[in-house]
C-alpha positions, 0 to 999 in steps of 0.5 A, a space after each residue: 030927347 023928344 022923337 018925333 012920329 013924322 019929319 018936317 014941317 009938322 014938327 017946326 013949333 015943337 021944335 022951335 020950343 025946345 031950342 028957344 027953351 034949351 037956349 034960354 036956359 043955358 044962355 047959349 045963342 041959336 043958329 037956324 036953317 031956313 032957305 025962305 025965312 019962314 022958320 027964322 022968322 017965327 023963331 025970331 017972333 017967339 025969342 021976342 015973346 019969350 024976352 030971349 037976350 041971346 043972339 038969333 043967327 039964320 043961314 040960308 043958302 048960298 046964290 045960285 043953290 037952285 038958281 043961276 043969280 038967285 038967293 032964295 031968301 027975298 030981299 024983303 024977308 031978309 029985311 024983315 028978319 035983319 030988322 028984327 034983329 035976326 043975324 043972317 048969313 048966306 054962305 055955300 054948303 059947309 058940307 057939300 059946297 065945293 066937292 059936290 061941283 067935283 063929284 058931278 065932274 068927276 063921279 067920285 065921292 069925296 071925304 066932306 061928303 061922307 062926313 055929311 051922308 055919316 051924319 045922315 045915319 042920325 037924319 038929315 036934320 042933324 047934319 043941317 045942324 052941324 053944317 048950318 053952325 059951321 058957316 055961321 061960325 065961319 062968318 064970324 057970327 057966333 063966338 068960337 068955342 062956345 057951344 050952340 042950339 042949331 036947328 034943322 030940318 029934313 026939307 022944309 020947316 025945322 024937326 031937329 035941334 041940337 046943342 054943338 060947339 062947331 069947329 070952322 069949316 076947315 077944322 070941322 072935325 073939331 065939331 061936338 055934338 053935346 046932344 040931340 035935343 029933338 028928332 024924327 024917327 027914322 022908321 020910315 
């Protein structure tokens, strides 16, 4: 497992390279965060160089995540990257979607939300790892039972990826997570 000094965007090359790497080597499709499509798109240009035969699958956020009516992937990167041959799902937060709407209501924390703040004791980017293959499950995009390079991040850019075989969202706890391929340190 590579653990890096510093979280973010600084780590999203090396990051891409280790899951385009561990994915190609075990012939397993990857999943990727990206909210504007900056990390998809130079992962999608990257599996094209490196001749990746595996699916690319990108989740954004769902409309409305920052903005009432607006999806913070544009249009046109979301062209950029279906045409390249990038898969694109946009669904709510596997991991908070709805019982955030009832802990702002109620002030309450619910059990999905302690699954994701449990998966925040390994950094934020692990659980954007779990989360983001859930829905791309979810959606139908990758096979179920068959395990996965998911990759994440802790804001912008990618600085974890992981090897999981993700249940659905509604039987999330069958999720396993095989291994944490990179990481940033959480010293800070």
């Amino acid at each position: 497992m590579t653990i890096f000094e510093q979280k973010g965007t600084v780590n999203t090359e090396e990051t891409l390279k280790i899951a385009l790497k561990t994915a190609q080597e075990r012939q397993m499709d990857i999943v990727v965060t990206s909210s504007e499509g900056d990390t998809a798109l130079r992962l999608m240009q990257m599996s094209k160089e490196a001749g990746f035969a595996g699916k690319v699958v990108c989740v954004s956020c769902a409309y409305g995540s920052k903005e009432p009516g607006k999806n913070r992937l544009s249009d046109e990167r979301r062209r950029q990257l279906t045409e390249g041959g990038v898969q694109v799902v946009t669904a709510a937060h596997a991991l908070s979607g709805g019982e955030r709407g009832l802990t702002k209501v109620f002030g309450s924390v619910h059990p999905v939300e302690l699954i994701a703040h449990t998966l925040r004791m390994f950094g934020q980017g692990t659980k954007v790892c779990v989360e983001v293959a859930l829905m791309a499950l979810d959606c139908g995009s990758i096979d179920y039972g068959k395990p996965v390079v998911a990759v994440g991040g802790s804001g912008r850019g990618a600085d974890t990826a992981c090897v999981l075989t993700p249940g659905y969202t509604a039987s999330l706890m069958e999720t396993k997570i095989h291994e944490i391929l990179c990481k940033p340190s959480l010293m800070d």
